[in-house]
C-alpha positions in Angstrom: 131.4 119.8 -40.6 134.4 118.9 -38.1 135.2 115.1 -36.5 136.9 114.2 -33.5 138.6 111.0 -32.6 136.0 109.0 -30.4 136.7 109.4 -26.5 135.9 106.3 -25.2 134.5 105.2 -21.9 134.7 101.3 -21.8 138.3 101.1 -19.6 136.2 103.3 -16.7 133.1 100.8 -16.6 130.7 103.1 -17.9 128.0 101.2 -19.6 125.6 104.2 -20.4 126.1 107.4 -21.9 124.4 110.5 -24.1 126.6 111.6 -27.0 126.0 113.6 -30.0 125.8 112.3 -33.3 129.0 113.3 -35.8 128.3 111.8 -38.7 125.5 108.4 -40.0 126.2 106.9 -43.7 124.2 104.3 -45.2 125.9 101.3 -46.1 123.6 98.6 -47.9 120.8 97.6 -45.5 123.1 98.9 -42.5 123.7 102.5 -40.9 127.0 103.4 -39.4 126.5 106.1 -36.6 129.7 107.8 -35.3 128.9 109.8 -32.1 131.3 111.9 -29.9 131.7 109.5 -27.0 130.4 105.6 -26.4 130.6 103.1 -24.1 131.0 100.7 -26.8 134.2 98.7 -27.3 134.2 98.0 -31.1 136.1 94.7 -33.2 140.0 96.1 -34.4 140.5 96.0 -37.4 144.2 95.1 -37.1 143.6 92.4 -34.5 140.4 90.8 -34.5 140.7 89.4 -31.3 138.5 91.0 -29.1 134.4 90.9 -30.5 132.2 93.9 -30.6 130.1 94.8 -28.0 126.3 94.2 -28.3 124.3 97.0 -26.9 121.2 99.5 -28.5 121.0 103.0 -29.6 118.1 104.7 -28.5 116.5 108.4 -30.1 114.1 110.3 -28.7 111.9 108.1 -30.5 113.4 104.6 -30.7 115.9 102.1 -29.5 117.9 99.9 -32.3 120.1 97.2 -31.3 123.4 97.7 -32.0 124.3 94.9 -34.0 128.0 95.4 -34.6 131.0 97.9 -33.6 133.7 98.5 -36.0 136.7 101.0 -35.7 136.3 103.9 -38.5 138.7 106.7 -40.0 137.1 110.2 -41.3 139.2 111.9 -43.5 139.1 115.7 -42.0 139.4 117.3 -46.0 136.7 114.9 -47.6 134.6 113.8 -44.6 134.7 110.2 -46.6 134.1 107.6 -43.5 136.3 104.3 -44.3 135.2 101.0 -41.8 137.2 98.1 -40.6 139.3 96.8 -43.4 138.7 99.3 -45.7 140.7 101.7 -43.6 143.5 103.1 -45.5 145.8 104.8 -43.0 147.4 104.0 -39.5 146.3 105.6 -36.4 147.7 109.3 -36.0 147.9 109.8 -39.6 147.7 113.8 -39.6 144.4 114.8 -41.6 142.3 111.7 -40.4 140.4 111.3 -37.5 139.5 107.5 -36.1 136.0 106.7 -34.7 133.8 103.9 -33.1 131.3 103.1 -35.5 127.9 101.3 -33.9 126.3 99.5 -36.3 122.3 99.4 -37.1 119.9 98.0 -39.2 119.0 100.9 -41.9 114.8 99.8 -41.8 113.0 102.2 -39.9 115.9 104.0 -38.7 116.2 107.8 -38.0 118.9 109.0 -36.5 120.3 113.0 -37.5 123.7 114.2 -36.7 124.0 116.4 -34.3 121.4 114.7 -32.4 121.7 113.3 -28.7 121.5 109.5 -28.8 122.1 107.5 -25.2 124.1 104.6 -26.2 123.8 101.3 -23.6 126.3 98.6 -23.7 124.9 94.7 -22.8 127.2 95.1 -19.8 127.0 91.1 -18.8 128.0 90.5 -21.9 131.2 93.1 -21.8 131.9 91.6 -18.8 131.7 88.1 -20.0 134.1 89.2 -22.5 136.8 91.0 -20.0 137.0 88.1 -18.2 138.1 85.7 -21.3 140.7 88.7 -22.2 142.1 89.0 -18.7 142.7 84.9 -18.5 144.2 85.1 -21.5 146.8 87.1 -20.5 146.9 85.7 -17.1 147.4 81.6 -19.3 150.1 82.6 -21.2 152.4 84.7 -18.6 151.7 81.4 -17.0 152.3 79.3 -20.2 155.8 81.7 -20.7 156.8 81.1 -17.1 156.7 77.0 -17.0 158.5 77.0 -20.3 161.3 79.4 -19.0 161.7 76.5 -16.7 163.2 74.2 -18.9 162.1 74.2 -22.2 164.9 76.5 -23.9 168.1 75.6 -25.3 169.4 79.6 -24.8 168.2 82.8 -23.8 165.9 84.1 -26.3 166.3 87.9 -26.9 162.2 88.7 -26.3 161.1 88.9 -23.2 157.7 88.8 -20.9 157.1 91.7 -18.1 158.1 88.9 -15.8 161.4 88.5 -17.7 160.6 85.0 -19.3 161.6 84.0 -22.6 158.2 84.8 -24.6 156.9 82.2 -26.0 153.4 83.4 -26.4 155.1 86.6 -28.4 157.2 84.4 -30.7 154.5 81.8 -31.5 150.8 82.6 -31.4 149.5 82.9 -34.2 146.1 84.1 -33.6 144.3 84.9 -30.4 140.5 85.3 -29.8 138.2 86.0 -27.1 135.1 84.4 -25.7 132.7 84.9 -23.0 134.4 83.8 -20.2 136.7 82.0 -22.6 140.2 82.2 -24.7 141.9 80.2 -27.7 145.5 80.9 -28.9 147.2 78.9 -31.3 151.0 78.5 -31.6 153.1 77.8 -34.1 155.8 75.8 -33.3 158.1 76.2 -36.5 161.8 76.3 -37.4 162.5 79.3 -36.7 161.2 79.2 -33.2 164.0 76.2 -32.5 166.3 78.2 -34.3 165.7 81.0 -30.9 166.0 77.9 -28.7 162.9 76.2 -28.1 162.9 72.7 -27.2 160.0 72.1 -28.9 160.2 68.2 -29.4 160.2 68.0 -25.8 157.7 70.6 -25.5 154.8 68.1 -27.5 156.2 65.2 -25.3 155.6 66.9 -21.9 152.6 69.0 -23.0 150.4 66.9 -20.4 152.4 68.3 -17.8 153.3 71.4 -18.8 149.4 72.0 -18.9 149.4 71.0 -15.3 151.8 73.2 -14.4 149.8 76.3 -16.1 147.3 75.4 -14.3 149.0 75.1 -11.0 150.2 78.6 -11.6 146.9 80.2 -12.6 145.7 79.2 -9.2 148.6 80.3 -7.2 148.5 83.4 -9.0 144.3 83.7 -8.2 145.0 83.2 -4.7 146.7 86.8 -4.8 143.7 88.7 -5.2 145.8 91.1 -7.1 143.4 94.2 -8.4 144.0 94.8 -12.6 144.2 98.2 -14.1 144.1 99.7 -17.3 146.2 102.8 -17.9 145.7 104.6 -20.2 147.4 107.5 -22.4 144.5 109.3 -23.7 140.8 109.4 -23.7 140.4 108.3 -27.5 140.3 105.1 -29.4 143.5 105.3 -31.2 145.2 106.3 -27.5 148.0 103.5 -26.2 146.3 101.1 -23.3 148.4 98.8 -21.0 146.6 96.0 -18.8 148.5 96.0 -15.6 148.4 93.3 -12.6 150.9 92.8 -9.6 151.4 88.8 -9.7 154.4 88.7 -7.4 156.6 87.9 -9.8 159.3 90.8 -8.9 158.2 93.3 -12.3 154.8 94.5 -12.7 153.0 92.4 -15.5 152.3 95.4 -18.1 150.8 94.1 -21.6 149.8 96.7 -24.2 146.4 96.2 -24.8 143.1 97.9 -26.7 140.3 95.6 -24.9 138.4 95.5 -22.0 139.0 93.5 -19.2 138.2 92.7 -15.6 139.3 94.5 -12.3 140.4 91.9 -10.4 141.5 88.5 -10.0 138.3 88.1 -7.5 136.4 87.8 -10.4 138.0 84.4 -11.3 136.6 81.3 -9.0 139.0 79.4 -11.1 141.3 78.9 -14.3 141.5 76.0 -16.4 144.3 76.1 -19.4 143.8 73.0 -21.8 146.9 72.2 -24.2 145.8 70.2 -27.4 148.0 69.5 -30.5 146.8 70.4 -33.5 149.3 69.3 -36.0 153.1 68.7 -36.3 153.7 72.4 -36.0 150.5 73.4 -33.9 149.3 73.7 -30.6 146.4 75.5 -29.0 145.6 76.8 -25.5 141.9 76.8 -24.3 141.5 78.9 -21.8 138.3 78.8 -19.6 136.9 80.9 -16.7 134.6 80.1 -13.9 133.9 83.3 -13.1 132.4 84.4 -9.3 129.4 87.1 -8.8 132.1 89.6 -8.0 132.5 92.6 -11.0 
């Protein structure tokens, strides 16, 4: 039988969709199910930072919750399905193929390949989710801004789309998304003084500097600026770059995979928190109050 790479639908806000089934493998008291097209935004497997959807999978004859979404890779000569960290290969890897893979329980399932299955993602949830994702792009061009300010010794090579030193691209550590919700952690090392953070000064002001953010989050809501994702392809494995006009002289453009809101009128309000974790630690807490708007 032949794969394609998954053409996926969550960057147009389609929440509902019929799609063939390519391929269904039992994996211990779960089934993966790869179908041709989903609405469903699945966990990366490179950078967990963005959850699975939650959603169902419905036959002619049932509906099963979907109780995880993982990114898969076929390989074309064997038709072997690998999941998540098992994955061998990078994207684009000629002879391989990568999926979505939704996630059921294996009970009382029956699903065929090359059956039409309507897949239907929990689209409060998704949206829950795109709002944490979009603020917490939106706290740390804010976070890179106010330390441009005053906070570095010299110019540090890497740069924001705004043209800031990046901070957030140096240091964090690990990011991950919430409903309505963000937390990155920075590291705050040796190295990073060595580019020409003032660090020390950095964990003495971090009161204000998390005023500031804040201060900036709202002058930036007040814009009303529409976001966009573009995108270079209709499949998983095809580049994505959230976009949003802040009015900061260059287009914010961040490569991103996840889903995310279409405009700053779905934020009532932002509200960074800066806490310090350690000697060499710090985390941001990024929270949304979120309006009816979507």
């Amino acid at each position: 039988m032949s794969y394609t790479p998954t053409q996926i639908t969550f960057t147009q806000a389609i929440f509902s969709l019929s799609s063939p089934v390519q391929k269904i493998q039992l994996q211990g008291d779960q089934l993966y199910v790869v179908t041709a097209r989903t609405p469903f935004h699945p966990v990366s497997h490179i950078w967990p930072d963005h959850p699975a959807d939650r959603g169902t999978l419905s036959t002619a004859q049932a509906s099963y919750a979907v109780t995880d979404c993982q990114v898969g890779a076929i390989e074309l000569a064997s038709g072997e399905l690998y999941v998540g960290q098992a994955i061998p290969v990078k994207r684009d890897e000629p002879g391989w193929v990568f999926v979505v893979v939704h996630v059921i329980e294996a009970s009382d399932s029956i699903v065929s390949v090359g059956e039409d299955v309507v897949l239907s993602v929990d689209e409060e949830y998704q949206h829950s989710l795109s709002r944490g994702h979009s603020a917490g792009h939106l706290a740390y061009l804010a976070l890179n801004k106010v330390l441009a300010a005053g906070y570095w010794r010299k110019d540090a090579e890497r740069k924001d789309p705004h043209g800031h030193c990046d901070f957030n691209s140096y240091a964090q550590v690990t990011s991950f998304v919430d409903q309505d919700s963000c937390l990155d952690t920075y590291r705050l090392g040796k190295t990073l003084r060595k580019r020409g953070l003032n660090s020390d000064n950095m964990l003495l002001d971090l009161a204000e500097i998390e005023n500031k953010v804040n201060q900036q989050l709202a002058n930036w809501l007040a814009i009303e600026a529409q976001i966009t994702m573009r995108c270079e392809g209709e499949h998983l494995t095809d580049s994505r770059y959230w976009q949003c006009d802040l009015q900061e002289g260059n287009l914010a453009v961040i490569p991103c995979g996840g889903t995310h809101s279409a405009s700053l009128t779905e934020f009532s309000s932002l509200q960074v928190r800066l806490t310090q974790r350690d000697e060499q630690h710090i985390e941001m807490h990024t929270r949304v109050n979120h309006t009816s708007e979507q």
